[in-house]
C-alpha positions in Angstrom: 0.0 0.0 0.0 1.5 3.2 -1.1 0.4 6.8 -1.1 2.0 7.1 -4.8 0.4 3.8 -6.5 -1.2 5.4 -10.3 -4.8 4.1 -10.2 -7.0 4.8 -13.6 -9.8 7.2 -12.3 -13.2 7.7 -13.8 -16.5 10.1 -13.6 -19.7 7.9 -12.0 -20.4 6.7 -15.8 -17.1 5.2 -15.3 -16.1 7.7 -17.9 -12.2 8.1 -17.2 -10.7 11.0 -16.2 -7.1 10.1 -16.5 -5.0 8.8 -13.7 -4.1 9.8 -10.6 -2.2 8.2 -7.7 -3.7 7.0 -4.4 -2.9 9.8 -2.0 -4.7 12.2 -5.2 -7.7 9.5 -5.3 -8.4 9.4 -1.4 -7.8 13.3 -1.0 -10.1 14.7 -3.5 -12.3 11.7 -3.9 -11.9 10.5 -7.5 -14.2 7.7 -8.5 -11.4 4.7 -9.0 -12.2 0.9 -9.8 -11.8 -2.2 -6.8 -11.9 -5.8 -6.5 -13.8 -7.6 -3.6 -13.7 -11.3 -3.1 -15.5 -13.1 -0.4 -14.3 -16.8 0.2 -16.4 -19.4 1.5 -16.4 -23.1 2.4 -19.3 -25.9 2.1 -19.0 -27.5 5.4 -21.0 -29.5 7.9 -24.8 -28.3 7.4 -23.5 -24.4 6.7 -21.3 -22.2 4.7 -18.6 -20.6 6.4 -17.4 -17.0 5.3 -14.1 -15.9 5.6 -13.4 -12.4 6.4 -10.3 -10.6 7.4 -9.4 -8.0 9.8 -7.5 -4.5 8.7 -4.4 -3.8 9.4 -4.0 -1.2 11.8 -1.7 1.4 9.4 -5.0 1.4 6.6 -5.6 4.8 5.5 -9.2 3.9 5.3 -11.0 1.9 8.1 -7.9 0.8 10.0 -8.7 -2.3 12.4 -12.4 -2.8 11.0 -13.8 -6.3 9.7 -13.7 -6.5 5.7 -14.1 -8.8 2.8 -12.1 -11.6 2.6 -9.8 -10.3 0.0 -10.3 -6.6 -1.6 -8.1 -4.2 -3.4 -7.8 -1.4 -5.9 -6.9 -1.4 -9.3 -3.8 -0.2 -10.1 -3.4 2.2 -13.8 -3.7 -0.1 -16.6 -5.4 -3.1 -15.2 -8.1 -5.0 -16.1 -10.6 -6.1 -13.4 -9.4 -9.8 -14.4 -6.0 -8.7 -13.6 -7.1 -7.7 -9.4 -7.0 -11.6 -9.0 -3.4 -11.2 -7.9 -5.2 -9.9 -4.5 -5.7 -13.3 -3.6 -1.9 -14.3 -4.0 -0.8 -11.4 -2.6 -3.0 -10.7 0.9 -4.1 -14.3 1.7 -1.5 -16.7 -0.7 -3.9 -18.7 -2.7 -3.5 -19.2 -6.1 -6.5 -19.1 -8.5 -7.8 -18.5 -12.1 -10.1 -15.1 -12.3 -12.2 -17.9 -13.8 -12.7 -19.8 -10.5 -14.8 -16.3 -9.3 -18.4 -16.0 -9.5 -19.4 -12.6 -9.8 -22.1 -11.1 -7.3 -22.2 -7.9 -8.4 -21.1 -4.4 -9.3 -21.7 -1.4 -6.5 -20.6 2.2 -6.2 -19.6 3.1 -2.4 -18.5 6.7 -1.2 -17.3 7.2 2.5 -15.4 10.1 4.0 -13.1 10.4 7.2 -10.1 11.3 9.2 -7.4 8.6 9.8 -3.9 9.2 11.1 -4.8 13.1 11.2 -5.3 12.7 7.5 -8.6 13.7 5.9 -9.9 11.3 3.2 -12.6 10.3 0.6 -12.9 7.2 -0.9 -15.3 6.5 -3.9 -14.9 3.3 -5.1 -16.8 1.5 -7.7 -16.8 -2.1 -6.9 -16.7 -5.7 -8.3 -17.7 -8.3 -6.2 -17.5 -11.8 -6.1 -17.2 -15.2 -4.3 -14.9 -17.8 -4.4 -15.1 -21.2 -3.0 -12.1 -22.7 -1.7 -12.0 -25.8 0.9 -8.3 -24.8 1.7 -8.4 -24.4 5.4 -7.0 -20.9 7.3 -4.3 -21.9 9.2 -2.4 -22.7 5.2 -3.0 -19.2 4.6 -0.5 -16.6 4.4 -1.4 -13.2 5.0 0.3 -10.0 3.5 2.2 -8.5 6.6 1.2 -5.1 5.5 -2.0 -5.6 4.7 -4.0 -8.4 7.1 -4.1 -8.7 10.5 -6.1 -11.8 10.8 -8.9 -13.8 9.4 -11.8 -15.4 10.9 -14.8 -17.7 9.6 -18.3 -17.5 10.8 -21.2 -19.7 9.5 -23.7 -17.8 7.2 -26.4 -18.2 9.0 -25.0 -16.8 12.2 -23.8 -13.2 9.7 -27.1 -13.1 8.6 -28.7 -12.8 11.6 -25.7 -10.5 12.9 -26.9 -8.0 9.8 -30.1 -8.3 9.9 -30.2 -7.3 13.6 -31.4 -10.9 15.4 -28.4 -11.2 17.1 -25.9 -8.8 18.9 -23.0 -10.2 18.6 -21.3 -13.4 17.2 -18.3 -15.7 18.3 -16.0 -16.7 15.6 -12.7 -18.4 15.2 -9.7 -17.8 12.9 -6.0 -16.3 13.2 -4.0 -13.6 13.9 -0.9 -12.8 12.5 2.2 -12.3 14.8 3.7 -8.5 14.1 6.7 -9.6 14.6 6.9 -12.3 11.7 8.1 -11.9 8.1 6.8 -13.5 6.5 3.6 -14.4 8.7 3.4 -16.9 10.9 -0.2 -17.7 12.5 -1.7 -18.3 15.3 -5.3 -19.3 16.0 -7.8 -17.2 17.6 -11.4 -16.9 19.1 -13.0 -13.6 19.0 -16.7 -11.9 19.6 -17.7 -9.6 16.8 -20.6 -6.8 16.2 -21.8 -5.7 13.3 -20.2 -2.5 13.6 -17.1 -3.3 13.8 -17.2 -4.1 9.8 -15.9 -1.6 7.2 -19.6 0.8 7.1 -21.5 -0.3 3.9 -25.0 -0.7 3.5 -26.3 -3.8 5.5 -27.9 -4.8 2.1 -24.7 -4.9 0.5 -23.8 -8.1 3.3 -26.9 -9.1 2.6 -26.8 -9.8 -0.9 -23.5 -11.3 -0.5 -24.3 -14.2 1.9 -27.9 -14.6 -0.3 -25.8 -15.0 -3.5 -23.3 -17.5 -2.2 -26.3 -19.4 -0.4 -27.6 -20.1 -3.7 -24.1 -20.9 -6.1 
């Protein structure tokens, strides 16, 4: 993650604009393209989700609860291209044909982190993967993750849709002082609003589509 990464940026047509790098983006809120991929396992008589935490040094939503794996764009790439996401923050290797697409959403949020001033318009391609490879063969970008948990999908359903308050869920953390990574398993209670703030019918629609791949 770097302040001076060229991302293509666009009008909300998706008309572009030209390029400009992340610091430009996130300061004066140019509409730039992302990649979202939520990973899920068949297991038992559930699906379980994978999502990640953020890394505390994020320049948006530091620490929150996020997609499984999610990145921008860089200038020049296509969205087939943003597959190297999965290498790169979680270390699985897959074809961008492997991906089911859920769908494409535009999301605009605006803040202060680390005394810096930021807004973020991102429009978004989202999809799910299924991939029975368990979490502790992971390996997390340092820079990036600071741990990933799984939940069933029935239990993050009723988290979003406001039946329950709060849900236990299991996973690991990475150790900070490890290059590269090195894991270690952990149990943690989560509330909804400790996830990145989107719509709750962007969740929603997530954990309906993959119920019925």
């Amino acid at each position: 993650m770097s302040s001076n990464e060229w991302f293509d940026i666009y009008d909300e047509q998706l008309r572009s604009l030209g390029r400009a790098t992340r610091g430009e983006a996130h300061t004066n809120g140019y509409w730039h393209r992302t990649f979202h991929c939520w990973i899920y396992e068949q297991r038992d008589d559930d699906i379980y989700i994978a999502f990640q935490q953020r890394q505390a040094e994020k320049d948006t939503n530091p620490l929150c609860y996020d997609i499984t794996v999610a990145g921008h764009l860089t200038a020049g790439e296509q969205l087939q291209d943003a597959v190297r996401e999965i290498a790169e923050e979680v270390g699985l290797l897959v074809q961008f044909e492997d991906l089911y697409h859920v769908m494409q959403v535009k999301e605009e949020a605006a803040g202060k982190v680390h005394g810096k001033h930021y807004i973020d318009r991102e429009i978004s391609d989202v999809f799910a993967l299924q991939c029975p490879r368990p979490l502790s063969t992971w390996q997390f970008q340092v820079e990036e993750v600071l741990a990933v948990y799984e939940a069933p999908l029935t239990g993050l359903r009723q988290l979003f849709l406001g039946q329950i308050e709060n849900l236990e869920v299991s996973g690991y953390i990475q150790l900070q002082s490890s290059q590269p990574s090195s894991l270690q398993a952990h149990t943690t209670v989560i509330t909804k609003d400790q996830f990145v703030p989107r719509p709750d019918h962007y969740y929603l629609q997530v954990f309906d589509t993959i119920e019925a791949i």
